[in-house]
C-alpha positions in Angstrom: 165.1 2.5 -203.8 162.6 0.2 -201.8 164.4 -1.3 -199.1 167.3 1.3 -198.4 169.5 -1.6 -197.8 171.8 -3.5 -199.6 174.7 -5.6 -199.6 178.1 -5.5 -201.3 180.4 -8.1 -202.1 183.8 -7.2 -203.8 183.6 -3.6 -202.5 187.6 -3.2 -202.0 188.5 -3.6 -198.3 191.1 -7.0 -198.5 189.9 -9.5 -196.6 192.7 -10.2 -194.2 192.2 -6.8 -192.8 188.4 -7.9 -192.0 189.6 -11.2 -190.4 191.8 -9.4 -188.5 189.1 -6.5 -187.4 187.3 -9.4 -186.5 189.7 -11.9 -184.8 190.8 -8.6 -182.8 187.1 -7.5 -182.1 186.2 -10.9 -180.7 189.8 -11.1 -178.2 189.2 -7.7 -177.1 185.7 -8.7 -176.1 186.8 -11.5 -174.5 189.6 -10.0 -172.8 187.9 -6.7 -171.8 184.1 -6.5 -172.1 183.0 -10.3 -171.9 183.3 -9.9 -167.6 181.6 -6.3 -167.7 179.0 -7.9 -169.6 178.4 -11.0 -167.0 178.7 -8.4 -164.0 175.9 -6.2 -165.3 173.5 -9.3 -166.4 174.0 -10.7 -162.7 173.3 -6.7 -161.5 170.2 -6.7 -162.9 168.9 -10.1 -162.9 168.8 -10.7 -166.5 169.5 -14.3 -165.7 166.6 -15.3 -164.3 163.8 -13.2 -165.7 160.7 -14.4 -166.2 158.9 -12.2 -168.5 159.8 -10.2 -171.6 161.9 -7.5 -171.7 160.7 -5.1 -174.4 163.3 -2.0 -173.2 166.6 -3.6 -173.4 169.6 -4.0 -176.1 171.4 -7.4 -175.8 174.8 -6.0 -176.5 177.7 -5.3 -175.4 179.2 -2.2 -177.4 181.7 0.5 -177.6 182.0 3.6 -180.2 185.0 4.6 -182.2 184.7 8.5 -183.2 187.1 8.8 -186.5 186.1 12.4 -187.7 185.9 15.2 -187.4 188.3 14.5 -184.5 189.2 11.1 -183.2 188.5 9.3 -179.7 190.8 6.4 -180.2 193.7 7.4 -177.8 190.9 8.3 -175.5 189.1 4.3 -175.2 190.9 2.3 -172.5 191.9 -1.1 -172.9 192.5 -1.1 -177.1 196.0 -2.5 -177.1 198.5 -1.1 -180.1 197.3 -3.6 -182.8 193.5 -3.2 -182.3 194.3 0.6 -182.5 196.5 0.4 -185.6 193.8 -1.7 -187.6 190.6 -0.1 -186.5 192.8 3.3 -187.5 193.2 0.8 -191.0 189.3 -0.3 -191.1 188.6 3.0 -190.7 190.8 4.4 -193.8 188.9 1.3 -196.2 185.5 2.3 -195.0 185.7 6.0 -195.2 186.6 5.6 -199.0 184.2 2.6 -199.6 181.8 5.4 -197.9 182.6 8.0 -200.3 182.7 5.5 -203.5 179.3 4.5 -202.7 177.4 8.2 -202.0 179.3 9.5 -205.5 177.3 6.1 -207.0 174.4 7.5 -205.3 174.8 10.7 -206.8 175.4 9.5 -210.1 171.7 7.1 -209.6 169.7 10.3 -208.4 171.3 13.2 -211.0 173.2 15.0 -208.8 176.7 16.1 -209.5 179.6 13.9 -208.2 180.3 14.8 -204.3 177.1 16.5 -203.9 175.7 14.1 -201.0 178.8 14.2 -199.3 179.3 18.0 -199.2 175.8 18.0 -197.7 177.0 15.8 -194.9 180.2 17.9 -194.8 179.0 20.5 -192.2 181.0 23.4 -190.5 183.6 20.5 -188.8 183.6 18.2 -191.3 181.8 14.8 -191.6 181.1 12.0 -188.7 182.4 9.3 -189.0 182.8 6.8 -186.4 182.7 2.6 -185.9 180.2 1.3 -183.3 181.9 -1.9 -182.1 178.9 -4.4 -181.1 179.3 -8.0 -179.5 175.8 -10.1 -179.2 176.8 -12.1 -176.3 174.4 -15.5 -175.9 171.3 -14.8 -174.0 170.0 -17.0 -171.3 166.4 -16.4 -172.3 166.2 -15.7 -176.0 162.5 -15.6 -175.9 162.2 -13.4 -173.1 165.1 -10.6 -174.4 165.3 -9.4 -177.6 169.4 -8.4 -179.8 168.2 -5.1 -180.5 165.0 -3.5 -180.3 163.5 -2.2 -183.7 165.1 0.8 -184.7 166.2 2.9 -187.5 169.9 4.5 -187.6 169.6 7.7 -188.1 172.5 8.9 -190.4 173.5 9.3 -193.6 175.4 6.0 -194.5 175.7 3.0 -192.4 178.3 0.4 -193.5 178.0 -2.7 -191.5 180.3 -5.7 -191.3 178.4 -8.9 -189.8 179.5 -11.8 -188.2 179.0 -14.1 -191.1 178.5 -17.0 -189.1 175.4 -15.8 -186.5 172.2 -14.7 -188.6 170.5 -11.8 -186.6 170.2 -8.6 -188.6 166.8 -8.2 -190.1 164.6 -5.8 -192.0 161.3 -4.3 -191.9 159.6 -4.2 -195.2 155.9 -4.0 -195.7 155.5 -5.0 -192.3 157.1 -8.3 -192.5 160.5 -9.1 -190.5 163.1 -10.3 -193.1 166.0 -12.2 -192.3 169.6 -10.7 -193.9 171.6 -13.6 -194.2 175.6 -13.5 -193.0 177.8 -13.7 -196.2 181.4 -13.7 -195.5 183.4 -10.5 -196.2 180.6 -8.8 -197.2 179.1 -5.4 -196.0 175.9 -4.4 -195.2 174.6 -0.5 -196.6 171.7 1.1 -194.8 170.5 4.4 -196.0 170.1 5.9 -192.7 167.2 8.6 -191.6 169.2 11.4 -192.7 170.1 10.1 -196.2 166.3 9.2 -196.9 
């Protein structure tokens, strides 16, 4: 109700499937983004700057469109497995989605499926994964993660790396630290939802 965020623990998704998103996340990066990455710091001399960057996003990122109609065939370089257990991820979250806007529902007096026939539309929901990678920065004082921002959806489920701290909050003006917890996932009522 004040924060629009919260965090749930025990929500459902087994947590072999999130080591595996995650193992698989972090060899595809490696394997297919990590060089990318490196050639377009180098490109734009991100290396060696000497003052701060204030219109930049320290990431390396792709996005997984699940609904209305998928792009997953469409993303080079996902080999079979990372396909088949995104496709999995995908499943668990849609369902942890719909578990959670029902319990929102319920909070605010509205009937059961309510929020989520709002968000139905003519085509259906979207629903996709954004796949992000923080790579280490050479000049962490000079270039921000991600700049501040709000997401502007409905529901945003986010899994975290739960060893590197880096998401945080703005409430009452005050930056606010979310710690990593380990399985866990992140809800953000997003612009749309509020």
């Amino acid at each position: 109700e004040n924060w629009g965020f919260f965090e749930v623990m025990n929500h459902g998704i087994s947590h072999e499937l999130m080591d595996t998103v995650e193992r698989l996340t972090k060899e595809h990066y490696r394997k297919c983004m990590e060089q990318r990455f490196k050639e377009m710091v180098a490109s734009k001399g991100l290396d060696v700057v000497q003052s701060e960057i204030k219109d930049l996003d320290w990431e390396s990122t792709f996005f997984l469109r699940h609904l209305p109609v998928s792009n997953m065939s469409e993303i080079p370089d996902l080999d079979d497995d990372y396909r088949k257990v995104m496709k999995e991820f995908a499943v668990e979250l849609e369902k942890l989605a719909e578990h959670l806007l029902d319990l929102l529902c319920e909070n605010l007096g509205l009937e059961k499926g309510y929020i989520k026939s709002v968000f139905y539309g003519s085509k259906g929901p979207n629903f996709g994964t954004k796949v992000s990678n923080y790579p280490p920065c050479p000049k962490p004082d000079l270039i921000k993660g991600l700049r501040a921002h709000t997401d502007a959806g409905g529901i945003i489920l986010l899994f975290q790396d739960d060893k590197v701290s880096g998401l945080q909050l703005l409430k009452d003006d005050q930056w606010i630290d979310v710690p990593p917890m380990r399985h866990s996932i992140v809800i953000n009522l997003g612009d749309q939802l509020e």
